[in-house]
Residue frames relative to the residue before (quaternion, step in Angstrom):
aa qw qx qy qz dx dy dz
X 1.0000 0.0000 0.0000 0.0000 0.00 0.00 0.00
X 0.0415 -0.8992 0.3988 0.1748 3.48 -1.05 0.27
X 0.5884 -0.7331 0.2674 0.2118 2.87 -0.75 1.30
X 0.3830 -0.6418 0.6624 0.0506 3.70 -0.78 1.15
X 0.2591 -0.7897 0.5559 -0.0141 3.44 -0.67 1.38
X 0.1392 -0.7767 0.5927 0.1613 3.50 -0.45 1.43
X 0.8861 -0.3722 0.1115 0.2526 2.96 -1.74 0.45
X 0.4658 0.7287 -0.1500 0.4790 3.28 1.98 -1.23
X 0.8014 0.3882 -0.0630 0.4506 2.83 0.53 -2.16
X 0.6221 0.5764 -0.3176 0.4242 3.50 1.16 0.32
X 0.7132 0.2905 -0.2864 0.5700 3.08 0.98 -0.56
X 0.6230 0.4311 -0.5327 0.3771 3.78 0.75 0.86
X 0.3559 0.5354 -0.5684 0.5134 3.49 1.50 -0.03
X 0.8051 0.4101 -0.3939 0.1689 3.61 -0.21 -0.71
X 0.4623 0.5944 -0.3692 0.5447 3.32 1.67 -0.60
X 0.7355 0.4204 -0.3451 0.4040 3.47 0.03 -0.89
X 0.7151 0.4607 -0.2389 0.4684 3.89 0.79 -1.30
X 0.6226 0.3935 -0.4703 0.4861 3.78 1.42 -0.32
X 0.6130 0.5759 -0.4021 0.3619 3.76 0.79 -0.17
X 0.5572 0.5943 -0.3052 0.4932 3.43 1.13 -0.67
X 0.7525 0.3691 -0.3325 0.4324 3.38 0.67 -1.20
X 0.5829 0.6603 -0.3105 0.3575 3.80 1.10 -0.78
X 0.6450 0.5320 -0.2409 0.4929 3.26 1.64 -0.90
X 0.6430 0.4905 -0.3044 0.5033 3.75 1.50 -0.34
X 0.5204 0.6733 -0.3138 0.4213 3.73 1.58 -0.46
X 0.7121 0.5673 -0.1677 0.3781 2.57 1.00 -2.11
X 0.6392 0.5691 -0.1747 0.4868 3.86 1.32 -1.34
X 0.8606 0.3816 -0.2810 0.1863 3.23 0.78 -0.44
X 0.1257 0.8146 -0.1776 0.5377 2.56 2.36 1.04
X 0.6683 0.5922 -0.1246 0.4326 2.88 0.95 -1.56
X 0.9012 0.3248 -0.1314 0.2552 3.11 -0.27 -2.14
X 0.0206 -0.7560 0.6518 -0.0566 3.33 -1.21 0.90
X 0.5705 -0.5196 0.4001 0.4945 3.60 -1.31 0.27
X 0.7252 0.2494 -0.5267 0.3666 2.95 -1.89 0.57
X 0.5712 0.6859 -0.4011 0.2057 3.74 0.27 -0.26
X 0.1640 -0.7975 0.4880 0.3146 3.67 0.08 0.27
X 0.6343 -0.5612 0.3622 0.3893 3.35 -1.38 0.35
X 0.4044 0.5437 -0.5696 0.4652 3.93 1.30 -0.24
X 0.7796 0.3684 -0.3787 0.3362 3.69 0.06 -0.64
X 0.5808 0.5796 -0.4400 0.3649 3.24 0.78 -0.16
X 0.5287 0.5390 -0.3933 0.5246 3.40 1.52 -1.17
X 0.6845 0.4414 -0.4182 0.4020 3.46 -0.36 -0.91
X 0.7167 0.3647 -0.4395 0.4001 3.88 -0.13 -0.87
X 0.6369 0.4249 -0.4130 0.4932 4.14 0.73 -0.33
X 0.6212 0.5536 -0.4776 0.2820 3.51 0.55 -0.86
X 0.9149 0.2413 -0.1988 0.2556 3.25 1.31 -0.83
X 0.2822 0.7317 -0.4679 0.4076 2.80 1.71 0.88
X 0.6587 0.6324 -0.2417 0.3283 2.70 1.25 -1.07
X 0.6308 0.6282 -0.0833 0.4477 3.03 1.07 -1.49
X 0.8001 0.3555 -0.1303 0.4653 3.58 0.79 -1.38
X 0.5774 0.5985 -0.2112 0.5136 3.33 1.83 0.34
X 0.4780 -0.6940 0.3411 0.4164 3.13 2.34 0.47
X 0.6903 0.5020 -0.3230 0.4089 3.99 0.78 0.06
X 0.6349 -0.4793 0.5274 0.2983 3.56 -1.23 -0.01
X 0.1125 -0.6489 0.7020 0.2709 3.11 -1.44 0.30
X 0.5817 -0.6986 0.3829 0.1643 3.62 -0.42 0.99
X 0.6699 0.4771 -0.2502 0.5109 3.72 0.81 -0.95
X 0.5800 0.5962 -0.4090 0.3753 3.59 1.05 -1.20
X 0.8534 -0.2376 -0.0564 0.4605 3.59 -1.06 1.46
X 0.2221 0.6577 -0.6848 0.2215 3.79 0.91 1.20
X 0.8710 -0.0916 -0.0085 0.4826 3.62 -1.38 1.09
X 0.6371 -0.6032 0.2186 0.4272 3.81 1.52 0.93
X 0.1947 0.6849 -0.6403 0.2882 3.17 0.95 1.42
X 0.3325 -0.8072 0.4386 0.2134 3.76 -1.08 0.53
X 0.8272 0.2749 -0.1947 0.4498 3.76 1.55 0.19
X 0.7085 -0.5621 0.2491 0.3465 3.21 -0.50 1.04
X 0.7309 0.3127 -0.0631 0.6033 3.79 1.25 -0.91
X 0.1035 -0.6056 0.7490 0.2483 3.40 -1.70 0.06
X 0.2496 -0.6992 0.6681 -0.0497 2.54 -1.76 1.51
X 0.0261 -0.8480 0.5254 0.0646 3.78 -0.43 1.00
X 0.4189 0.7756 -0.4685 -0.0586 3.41 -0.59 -0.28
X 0.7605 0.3543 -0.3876 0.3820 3.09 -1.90 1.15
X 0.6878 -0.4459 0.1331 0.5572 3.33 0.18 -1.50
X 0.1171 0.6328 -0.6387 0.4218 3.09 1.22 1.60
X 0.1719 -0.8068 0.5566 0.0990 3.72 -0.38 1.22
X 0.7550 -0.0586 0.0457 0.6515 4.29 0.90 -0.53
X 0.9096 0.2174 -0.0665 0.3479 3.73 -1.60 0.42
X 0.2691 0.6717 -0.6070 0.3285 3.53 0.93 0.99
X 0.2831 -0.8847 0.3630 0.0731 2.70 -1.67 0.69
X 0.5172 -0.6496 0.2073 0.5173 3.52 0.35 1.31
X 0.3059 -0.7106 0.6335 0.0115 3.56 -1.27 0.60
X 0.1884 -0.6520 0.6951 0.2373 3.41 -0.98 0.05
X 0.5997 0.4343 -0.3906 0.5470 3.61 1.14 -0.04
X 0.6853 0.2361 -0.4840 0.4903 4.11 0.52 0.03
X 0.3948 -0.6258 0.6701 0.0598 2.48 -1.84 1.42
X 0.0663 -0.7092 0.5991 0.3657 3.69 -0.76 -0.02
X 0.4719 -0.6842 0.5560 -0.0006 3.22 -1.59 0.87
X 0.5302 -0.4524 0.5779 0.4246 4.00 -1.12 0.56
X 0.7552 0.4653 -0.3265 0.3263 2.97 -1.27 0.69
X 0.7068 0.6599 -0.0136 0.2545 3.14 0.93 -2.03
X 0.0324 -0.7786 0.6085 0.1502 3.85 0.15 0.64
X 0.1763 -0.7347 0.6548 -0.0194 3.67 -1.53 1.60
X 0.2138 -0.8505 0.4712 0.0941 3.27 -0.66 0.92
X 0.0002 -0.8271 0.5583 0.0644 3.90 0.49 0.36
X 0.0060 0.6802 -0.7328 0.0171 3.51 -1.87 0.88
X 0.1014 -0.8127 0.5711 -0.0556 2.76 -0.84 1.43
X 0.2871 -0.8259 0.4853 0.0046 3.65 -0.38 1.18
X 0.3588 0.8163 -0.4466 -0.0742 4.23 0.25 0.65
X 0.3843 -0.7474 0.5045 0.1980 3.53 -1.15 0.61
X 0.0439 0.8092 -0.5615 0.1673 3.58 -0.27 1.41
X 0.8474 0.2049 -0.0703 0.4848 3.48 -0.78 0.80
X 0.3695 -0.7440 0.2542 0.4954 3.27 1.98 -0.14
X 0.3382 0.7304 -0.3572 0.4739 3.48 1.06 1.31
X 0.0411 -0.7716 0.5997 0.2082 3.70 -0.58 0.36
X 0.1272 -0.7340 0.6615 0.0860 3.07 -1.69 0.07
X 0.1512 -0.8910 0.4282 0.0033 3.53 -0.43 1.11
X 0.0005 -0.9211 0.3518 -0.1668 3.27 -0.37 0.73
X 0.0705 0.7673 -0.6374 -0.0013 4.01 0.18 0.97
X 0.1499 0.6624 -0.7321 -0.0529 2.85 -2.33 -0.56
X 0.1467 -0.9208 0.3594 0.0393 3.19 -0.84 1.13
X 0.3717 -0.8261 0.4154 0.0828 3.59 0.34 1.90
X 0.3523 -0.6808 0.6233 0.1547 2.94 -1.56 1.21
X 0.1970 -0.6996 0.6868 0.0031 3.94 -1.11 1.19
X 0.8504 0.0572 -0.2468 0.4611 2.93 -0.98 1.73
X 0.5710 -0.4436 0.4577 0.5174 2.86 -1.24 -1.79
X 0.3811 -0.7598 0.5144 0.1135 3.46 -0.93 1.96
X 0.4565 -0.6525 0.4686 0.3824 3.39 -1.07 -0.10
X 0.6053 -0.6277 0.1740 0.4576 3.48 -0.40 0.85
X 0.7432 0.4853 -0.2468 0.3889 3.21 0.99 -1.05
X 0.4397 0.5836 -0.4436 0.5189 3.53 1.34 0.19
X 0.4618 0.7314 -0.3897 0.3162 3.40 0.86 -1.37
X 0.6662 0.6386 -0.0727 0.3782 2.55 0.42 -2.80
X 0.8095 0.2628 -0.2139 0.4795 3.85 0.02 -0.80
X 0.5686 0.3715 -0.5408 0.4962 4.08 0.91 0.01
X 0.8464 0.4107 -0.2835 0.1861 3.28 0.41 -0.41
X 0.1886 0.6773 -0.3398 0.6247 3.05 2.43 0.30
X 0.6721 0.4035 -0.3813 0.4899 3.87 0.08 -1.52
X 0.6929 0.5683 -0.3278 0.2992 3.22 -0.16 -1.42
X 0.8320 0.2814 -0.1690 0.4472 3.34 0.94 -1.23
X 0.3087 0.6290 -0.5314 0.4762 3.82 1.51 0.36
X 0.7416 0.5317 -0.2332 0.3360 3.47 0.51 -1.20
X 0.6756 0.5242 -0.2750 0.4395 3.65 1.09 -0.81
X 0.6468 0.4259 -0.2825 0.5661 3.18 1.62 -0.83
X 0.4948 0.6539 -0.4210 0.3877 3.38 0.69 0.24
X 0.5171 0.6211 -0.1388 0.5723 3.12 1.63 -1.93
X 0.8696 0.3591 -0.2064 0.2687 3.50 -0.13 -0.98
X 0.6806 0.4028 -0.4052 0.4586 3.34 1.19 0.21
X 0.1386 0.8626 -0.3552 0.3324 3.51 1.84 0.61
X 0.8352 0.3446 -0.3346 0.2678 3.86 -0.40 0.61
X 0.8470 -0.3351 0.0323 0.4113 3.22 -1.18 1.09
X 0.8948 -0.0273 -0.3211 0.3090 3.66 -1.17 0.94
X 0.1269 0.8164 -0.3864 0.4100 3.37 1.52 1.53
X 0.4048 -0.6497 0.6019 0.2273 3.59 -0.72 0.63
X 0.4857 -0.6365 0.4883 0.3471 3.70 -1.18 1.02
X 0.6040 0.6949 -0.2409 0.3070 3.01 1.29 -1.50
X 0.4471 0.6993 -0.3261 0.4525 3.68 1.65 -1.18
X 0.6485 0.5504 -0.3104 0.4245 4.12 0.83 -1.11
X 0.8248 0.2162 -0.1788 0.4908 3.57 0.09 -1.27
X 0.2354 0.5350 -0.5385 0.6070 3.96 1.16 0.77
X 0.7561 0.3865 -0.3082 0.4289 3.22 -0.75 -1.42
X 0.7928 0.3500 -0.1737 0.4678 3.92 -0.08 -1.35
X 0.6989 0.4197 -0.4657 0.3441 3.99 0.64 -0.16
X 0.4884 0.6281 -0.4294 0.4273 3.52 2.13 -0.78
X 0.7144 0.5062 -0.3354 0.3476 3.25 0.49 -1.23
X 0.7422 0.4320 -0.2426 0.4512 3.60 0.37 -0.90
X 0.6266 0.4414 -0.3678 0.5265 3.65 1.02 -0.12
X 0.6143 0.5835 -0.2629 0.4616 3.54 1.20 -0.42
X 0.6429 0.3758 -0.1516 0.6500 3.22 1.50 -0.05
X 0.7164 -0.5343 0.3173 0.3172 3.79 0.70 0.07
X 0.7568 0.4947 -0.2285 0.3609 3.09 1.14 -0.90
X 0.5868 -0.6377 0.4265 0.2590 3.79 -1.32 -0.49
X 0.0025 -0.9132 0.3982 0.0864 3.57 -0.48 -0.07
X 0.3820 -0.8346 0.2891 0.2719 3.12 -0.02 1.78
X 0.7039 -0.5869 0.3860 0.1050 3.16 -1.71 0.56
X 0.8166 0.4113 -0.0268 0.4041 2.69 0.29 -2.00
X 0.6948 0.3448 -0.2145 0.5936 4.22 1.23 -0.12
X 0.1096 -0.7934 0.5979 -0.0329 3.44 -0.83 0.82
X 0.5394 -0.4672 0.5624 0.4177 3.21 -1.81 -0.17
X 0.2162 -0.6534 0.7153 0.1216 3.67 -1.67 -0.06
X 0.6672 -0.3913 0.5737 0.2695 2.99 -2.28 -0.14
X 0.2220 0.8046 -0.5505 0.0198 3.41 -0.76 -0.01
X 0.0920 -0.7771 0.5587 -0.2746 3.23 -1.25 0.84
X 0.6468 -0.1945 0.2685 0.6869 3.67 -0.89 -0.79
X 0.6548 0.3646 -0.4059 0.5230 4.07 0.11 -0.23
X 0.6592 -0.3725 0.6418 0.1217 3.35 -1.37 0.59
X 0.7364 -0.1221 0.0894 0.6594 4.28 0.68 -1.02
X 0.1583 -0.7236 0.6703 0.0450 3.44 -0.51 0.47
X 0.4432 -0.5508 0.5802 0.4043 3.83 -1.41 -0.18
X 0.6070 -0.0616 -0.7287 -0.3111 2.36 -1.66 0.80
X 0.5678 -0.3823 0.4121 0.6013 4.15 -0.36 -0.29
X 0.0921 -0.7342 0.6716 0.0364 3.39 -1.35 0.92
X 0.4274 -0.7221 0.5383 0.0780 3.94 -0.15 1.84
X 0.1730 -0.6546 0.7089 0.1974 3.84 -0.78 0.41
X 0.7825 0.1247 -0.2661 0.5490 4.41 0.78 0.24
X 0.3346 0.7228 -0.5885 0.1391 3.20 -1.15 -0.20
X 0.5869 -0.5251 0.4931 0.3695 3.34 -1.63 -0.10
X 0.5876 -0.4016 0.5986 0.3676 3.78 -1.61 0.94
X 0.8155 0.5107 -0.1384 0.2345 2.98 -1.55 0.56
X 0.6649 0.4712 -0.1672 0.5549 3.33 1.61 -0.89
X 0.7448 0.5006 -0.2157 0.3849 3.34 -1.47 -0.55
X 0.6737 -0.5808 0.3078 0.3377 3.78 -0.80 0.55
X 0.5386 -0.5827 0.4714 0.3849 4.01 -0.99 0.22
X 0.4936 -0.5472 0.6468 0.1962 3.15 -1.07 1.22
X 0.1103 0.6745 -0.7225 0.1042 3.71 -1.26 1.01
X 0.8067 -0.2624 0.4037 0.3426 3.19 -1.97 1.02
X 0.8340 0.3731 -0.1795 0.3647 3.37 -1.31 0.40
X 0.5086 0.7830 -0.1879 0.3049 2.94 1.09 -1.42
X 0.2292 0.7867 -0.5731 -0.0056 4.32 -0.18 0.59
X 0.1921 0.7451 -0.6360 0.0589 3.21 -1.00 0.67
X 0.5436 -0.6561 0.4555 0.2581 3.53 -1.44 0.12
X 0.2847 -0.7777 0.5577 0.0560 3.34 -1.05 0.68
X 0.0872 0.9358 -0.3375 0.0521 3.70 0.35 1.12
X 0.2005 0.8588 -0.4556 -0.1216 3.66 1.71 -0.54
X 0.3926 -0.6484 0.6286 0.1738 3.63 -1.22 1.07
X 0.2412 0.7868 -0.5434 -0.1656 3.88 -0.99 0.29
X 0.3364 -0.6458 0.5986 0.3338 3.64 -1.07 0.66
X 0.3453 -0.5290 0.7014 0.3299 3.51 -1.71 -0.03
X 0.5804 0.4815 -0.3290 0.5684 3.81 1.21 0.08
X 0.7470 -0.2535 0.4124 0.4556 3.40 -1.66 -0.89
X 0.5881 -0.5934 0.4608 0.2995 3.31 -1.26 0.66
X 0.6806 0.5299 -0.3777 0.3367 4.01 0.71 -0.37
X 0.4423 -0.7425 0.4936 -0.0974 3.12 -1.42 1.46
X 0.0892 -0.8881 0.4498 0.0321 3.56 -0.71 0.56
X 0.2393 -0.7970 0.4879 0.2634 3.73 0.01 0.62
X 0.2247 -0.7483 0.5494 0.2961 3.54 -0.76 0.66
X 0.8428 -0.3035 0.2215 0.3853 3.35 -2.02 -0.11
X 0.6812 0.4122 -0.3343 0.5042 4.17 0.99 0.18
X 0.2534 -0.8836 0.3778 0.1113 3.49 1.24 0.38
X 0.3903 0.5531 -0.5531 0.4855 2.78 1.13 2.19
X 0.7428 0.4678 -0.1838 0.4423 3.26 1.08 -1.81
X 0.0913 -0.8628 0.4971 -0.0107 3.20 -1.06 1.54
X 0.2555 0.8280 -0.4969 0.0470 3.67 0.23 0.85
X 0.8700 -0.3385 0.1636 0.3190 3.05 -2.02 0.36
X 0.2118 -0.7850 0.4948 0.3067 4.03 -0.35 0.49
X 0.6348 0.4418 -0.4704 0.4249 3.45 1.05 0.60
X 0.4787 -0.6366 0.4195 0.4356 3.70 1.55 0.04
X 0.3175 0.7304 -0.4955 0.3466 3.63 1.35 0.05
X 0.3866 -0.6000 0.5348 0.4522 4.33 -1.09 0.42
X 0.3725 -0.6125 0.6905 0.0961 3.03 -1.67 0.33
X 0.1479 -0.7989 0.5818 0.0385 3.81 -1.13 0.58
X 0.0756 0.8086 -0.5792 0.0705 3.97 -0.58 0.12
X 0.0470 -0.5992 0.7992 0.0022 4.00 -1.01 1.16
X 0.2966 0.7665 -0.5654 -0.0691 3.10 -1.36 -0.16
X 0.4244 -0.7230 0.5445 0.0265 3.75 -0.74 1.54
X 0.4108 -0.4531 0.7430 0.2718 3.72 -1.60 0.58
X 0.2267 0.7528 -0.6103 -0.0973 3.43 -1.43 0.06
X 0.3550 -0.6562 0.6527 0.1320 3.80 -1.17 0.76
X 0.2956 -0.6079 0.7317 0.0880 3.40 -1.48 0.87
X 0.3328 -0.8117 0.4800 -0.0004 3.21 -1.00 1.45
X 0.5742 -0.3154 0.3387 0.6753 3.75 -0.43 -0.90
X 0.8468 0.3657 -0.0375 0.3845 3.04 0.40 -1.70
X 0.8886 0.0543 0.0275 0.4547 3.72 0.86 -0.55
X 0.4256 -0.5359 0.4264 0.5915 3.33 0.14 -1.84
X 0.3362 -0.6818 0.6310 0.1548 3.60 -1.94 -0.21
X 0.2548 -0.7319 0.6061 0.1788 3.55 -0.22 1.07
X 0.3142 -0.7894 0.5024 0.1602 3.70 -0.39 1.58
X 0.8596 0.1954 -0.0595 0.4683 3.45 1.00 -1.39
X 0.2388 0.6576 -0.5827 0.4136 2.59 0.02 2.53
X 0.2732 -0.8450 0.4333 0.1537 3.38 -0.99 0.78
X 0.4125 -0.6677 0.5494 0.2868 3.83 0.20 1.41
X 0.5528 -0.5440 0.5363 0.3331 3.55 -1.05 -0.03
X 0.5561 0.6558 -0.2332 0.4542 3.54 1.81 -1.63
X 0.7750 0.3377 -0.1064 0.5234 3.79 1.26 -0.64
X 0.4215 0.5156 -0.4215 0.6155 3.84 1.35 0.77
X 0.1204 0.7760 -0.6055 0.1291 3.20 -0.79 0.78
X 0.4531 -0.6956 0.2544 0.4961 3.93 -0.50 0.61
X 0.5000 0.7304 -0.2763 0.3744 3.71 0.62 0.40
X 0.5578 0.2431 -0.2767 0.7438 3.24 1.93 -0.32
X 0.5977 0.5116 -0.5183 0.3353 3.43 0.33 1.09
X 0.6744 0.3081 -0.1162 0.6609 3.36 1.40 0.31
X 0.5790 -0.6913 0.3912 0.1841 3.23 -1.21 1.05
């Protein structure tokens, strides 16, 4: 079923989805080579944490860290490490999921470390922009299906792939909510976008093929051709008129205090 967001229950999606995004701002400050990705968990856990919220991922269906950490061709759900180091060069995707007010807010982005190669560059910033065009055809009596159309033209128009088998979701007081959000498909399909309406927009892309492999902890998912992988991905609400990118930070709402635990 999906869940129609009342007026209340909107403005705590936003509290929660503006933390989430503050907690990716705040990190990206942070990261530098040599760091492993256990540290990275830790500095959100306790932003997170000292900000009166949850970190969502922490023992969700027996995940064991508070963050996903991806990187390279770790396409979704790696898992920080005190053994991964990140490295010049190295592209690190982090998603950070918090639950405040009993609300989630979800929220990736995937950071360039060091110096990238250009053509890696080229494809985070391709992802980034599959996704916006996804976003933008977002509002009330739209096909879901209309989203992962938009984002498979775009990314095939550029060379690349777009994985299958992981999607966006609803979300809300649940962690996933209905409805499934497709990164391809056909215009036209899938249920009517209505007012109220939150869900997440997340589009995986390979600079390889689109096929995926789960490894021996049956979280980490990367590329089976070893190809990098990219991933942005935004809360969004369906308005009267359009949509609202929840997990953004106005400048008007940064302050020097969410720059430090």
């Amino acid at each position: 079923m999906i869940s129609i967001k009342s007026a209340r229950e909107i403005e705590l999606m936003r509290e929660t989805s503006l933390l989430a995004a503050k907690t990716l701002r705040f990190i990206e400050y942070k990261l530098k080579p040599g760091m492993s990705t256990e540290d990275i968990n830790q500095l959100c856990h306790e932003y997170i944490i000292k900000r009166d919220a949850i970190p969502a991922p922490l023992n969700y269906h027996g995940f064991p860290k508070s963050i996903c950490t991806s990187k390279n061709e770790i396409i979704c759900h790696g898992i920080p490490s005190s053994k991964d180091i990140i490295r010049d060069g190295d592209i690190l995707n982090i998603d950070v999921t918090t639950k405040y007010k009993g609300f989630h807010g979800d929220t990736n982005r995937t950071y360039l470390i060091g110096n990238v190669r250009p053509e890696i560059q080229r494809m985070v910033e391709r992802t980034y922009q599959c996704m916006m065009a996804g976003i933008a055809v977002c509002r009330p009596g739209v096909r879901i299906g209309d989203i992962g159309a938009v984002i498979e033209e775009m990314a095939h128009d550029y060379g690349y792939s777009v994985v299958q088998e992981y999607c966006g979701h609803g979300i809300g007081r649940e962690f996933h909510e209905e409805p499934q959000i497709l990164h391809y498909g056909k215009r036209g399909t899938g249920v009517e976008m209505k007012p109220g309406m939150t869900f997440t927009v997340e589009p995986m892309i390979n600079f390889g093929k689109r096929h995926c492999k789960l490894l021996d902890d049956k979280w980490t998912v990367v590329t089976k051709d070893k190809s990098w992988s990219a991933q942005f991905e935004h809360t969004i609400l369906i308005t009267e008129d359009g949509h609202e990118i929840l997990t953004q930070v106005p400048d008007s709402a940064w302050s020097a205090a969410d720059n430090q635990i």
